[in-house]
N, C-alpha and C positions, 0 to 999 in steps of 0.2 A: 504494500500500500504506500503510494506515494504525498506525501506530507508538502503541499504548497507553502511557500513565501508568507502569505497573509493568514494562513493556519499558524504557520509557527509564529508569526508576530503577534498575531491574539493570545493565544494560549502564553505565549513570553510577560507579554504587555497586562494581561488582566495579572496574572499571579506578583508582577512587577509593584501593580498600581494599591492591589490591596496588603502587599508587605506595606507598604510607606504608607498606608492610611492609617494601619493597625498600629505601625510604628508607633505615628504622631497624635495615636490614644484617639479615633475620631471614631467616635459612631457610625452606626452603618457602612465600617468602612470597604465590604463587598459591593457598595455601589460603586464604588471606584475601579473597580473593574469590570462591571457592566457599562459603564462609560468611555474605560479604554477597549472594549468588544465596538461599542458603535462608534468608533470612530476613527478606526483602522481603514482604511483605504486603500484603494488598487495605485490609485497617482498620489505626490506631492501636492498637486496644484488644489488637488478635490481634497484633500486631506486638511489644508488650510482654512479653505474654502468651509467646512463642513464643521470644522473645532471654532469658527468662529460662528457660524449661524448659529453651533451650540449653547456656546456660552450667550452667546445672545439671549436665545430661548430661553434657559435655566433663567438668566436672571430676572427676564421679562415674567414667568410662570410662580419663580419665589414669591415674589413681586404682589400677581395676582392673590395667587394661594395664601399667601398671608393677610393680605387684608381681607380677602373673604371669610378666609377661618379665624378671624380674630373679630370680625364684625358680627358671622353669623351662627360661629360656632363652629367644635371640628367633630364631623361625622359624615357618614359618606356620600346624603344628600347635598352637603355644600360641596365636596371633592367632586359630585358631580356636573354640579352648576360652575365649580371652577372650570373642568374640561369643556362645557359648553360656551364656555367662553373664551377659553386660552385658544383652542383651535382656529375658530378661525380667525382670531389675531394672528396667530403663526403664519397660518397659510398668507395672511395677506401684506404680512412685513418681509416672505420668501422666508422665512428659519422653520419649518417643517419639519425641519431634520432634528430639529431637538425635543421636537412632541413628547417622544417617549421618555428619553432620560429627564425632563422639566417634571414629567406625571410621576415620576419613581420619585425622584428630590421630593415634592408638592405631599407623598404618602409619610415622609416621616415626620412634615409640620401635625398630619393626620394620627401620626402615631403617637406620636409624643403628647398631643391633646394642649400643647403651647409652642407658643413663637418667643425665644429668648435673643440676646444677641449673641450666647455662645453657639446654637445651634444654625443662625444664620452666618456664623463663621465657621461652623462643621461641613456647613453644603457647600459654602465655595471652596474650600477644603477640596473637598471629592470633586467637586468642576474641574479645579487647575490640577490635580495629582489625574485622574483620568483622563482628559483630554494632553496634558501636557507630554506623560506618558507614551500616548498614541501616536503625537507630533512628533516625539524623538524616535521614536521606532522604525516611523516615517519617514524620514529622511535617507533611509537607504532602499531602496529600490533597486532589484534586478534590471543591470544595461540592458536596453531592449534592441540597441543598433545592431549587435552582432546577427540576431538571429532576422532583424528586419533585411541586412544585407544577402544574407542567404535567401532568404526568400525573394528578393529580387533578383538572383541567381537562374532560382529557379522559375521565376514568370517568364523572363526573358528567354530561357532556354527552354520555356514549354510552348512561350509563342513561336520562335523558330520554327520548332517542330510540326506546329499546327500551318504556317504559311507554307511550309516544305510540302507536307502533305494536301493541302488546296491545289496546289500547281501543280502535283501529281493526278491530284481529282479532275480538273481541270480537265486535263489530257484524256485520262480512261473516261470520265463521265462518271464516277463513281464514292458512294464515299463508305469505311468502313466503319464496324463496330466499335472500333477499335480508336477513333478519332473521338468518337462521343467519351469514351472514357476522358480522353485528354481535355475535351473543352471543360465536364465534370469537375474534375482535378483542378484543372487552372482556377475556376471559378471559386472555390471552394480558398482556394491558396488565398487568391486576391483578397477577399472577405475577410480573410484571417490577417494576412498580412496589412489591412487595413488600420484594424484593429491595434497591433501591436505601432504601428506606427503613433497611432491618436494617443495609446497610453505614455513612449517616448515624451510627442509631446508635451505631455502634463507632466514629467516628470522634472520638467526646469521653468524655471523662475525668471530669468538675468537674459539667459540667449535666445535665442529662435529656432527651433531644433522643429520649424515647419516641412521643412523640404522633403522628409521620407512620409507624411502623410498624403504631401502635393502631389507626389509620385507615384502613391496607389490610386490614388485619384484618379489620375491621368490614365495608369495602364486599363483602369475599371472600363473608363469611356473607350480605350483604345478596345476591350475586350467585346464592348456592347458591336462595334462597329463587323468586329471579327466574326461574332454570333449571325448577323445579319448579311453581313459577303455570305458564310455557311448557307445559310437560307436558300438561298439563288441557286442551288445544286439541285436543287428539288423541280426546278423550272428548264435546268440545260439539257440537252437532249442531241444535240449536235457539235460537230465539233468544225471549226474553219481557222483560218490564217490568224484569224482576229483571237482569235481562244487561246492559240498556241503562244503569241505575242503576251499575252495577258498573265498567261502561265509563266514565262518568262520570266517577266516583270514579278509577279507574285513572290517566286523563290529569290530575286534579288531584293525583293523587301526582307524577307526571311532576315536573309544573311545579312540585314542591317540594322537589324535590330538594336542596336548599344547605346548605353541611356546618355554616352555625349553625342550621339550623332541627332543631327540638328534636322534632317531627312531632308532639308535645302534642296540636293543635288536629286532625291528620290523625288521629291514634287516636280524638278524641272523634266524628270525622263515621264512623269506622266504626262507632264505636259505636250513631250514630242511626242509619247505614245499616242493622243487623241489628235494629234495633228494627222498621224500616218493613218489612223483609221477616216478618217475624213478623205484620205486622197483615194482609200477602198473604192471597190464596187460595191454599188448597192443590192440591197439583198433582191430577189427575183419571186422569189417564194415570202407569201404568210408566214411558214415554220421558222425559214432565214431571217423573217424581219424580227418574229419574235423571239426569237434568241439573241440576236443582236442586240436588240432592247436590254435585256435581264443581263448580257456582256457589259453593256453601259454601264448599267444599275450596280453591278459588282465593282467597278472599277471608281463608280460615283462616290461606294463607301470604303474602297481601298482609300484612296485620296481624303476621305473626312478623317482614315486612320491617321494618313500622316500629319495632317494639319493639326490632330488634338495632339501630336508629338514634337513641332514645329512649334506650334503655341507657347507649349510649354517650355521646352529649351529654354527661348527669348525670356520670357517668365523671369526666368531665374538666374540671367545675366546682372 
């Protein structure tokens, strides 16, 4: 059984949070590690983000809960005309995230049947020991580059393989089982490696560490565009000068795929490509016209491939 990053930081961080509660003699001091439980996080960024909408909440909820229960008494109907009211405060000042641990704090004003000011120096107490806890745990985060790099490794070396086999298709008129697996595959990868990039990103503060998200991004669109060339297999049914040209070109995009090539030079040989189909004979046949159509149509979303490649390059100059 495999034990994740933010298993062991929870499990580390609660038994952490309530040694130093119990240390500092605090009451309730297991709620300090039900505090550093909810507020462990996957990013830095969300981890900030989230210890302070906390503290917010707790203090805004102390706040309420005491003057309610010192106004109207402490029993469970006022604990729950507090929550009818703390909630949708929360929701509407965005700290939601502290709902819960604010109604855990709010039960010991409840328990205790008084509001002292040692006790409201007990709860901030377990605020700053659990959350603070969770913030330092926080700061070290699994690098996510290495495995993002790899995975761009292998997009780029799955799309090769997918153009190589198009321009084999092309030619036979055919496509195998065995392609559907690989679009599968890529798609799956791309999503994931999406993913790990966004977490990257929230993993700093100072820099810009955008670029390997802009990247999945890009290959996503690049892969919608691929999805939809595929398509058009389903429509070819002949083969002519114009298809073999196409194919050509196809497997030279393959082979250029590399994420500095700017596809400059691959947009301008499309560009001669539709010049030369222009100086063609025209089709003579219905079947010839419409194939040449869906030839078009393929080549009209090869070209949007490169441009969302093209784009981006310049992007990031």
């Amino acid at each position: 059984m495999k034990i994740g990053n933010r298993t062991l930081k929870t499990a580390i961080g609660t038994g952490i949070s309530m040694l130093i509660a119990q240390f500092l003699g605090l009451k309730f001091y297991a709620s300090a590690g039900i505090i550093t439980i909810l507020s462990i996080q996957n990013t830095k960024r969300k981890s900030f983000k989230v210890a302070l909408q906390r503290i917010g909440a707790c203090i805004i909820g102390l706040l309420i809960s005491g003057i309610l229960m010192e106004l109207l008494g402490f029993n469970p109907v006022v604990f729950a005309l507090f929550m009818l009211i703390f909630i949708p405060v929360a929701v509407k000042l965005n700290i939601s995230e502290g709902i819960v641990m604010s109604s855990v704090l709010a039960t010991h004003f409840l328990g205790e049947g008084a509001i002292t000011k040692e006790l409201i120096i007990n709860e901030l107490g377990l605020i700053a020991i659990g959350v603070g806890v969770a913030l330092l745990l926080n700061l070290y985060m699994k690098n996510m580059e290495e495995y993002i790099i790899r995975d761009k490794i292998y997009i780029e070396d799955a799309l090769k393989d997918i153009f190589i086999d198009m321009s084999r298709a092309l030619r036979e008129l055919s496509v195998s089982l065995q392609e559907d697996k690989k679009f599968n595959d890529l798609e799956k990868k791309l999503y994931a490696a999406k993913k790990k990039a966004y977490i990257n990103l929230n993993n700093y503060f100072m820099s810009d560490e955008s670029y390997y998200l802009e990247y999945m991004e890009m290959r996503i669109k690049q892969f919608k565009c691929v999805k939809r060339m595929r398509s058009h297999f389903e429509k070819f049914f002949m083969t002519y000068e114009q298809t073999e040209m196409i194919a050509d070109f196809t497997k030279k995009v393959g082979e250029n795929l590399a994420e500095q090539n700017s596809c400059e030079m691959l947009l301008k040989d499309l560009k001669e490509l539709r010049e030369k189909f222009k100086e063609s004979e025209l089709p003579t046949t219905r079947e010839e016209f419409e194939n040449r159509a869906m030839l078009y149509q393929f080549l009209n979303d090869l070209e949007q491939f490169l441009e969302i490649k093209n784009e981006f390059y310049y992007e990031q100059l």
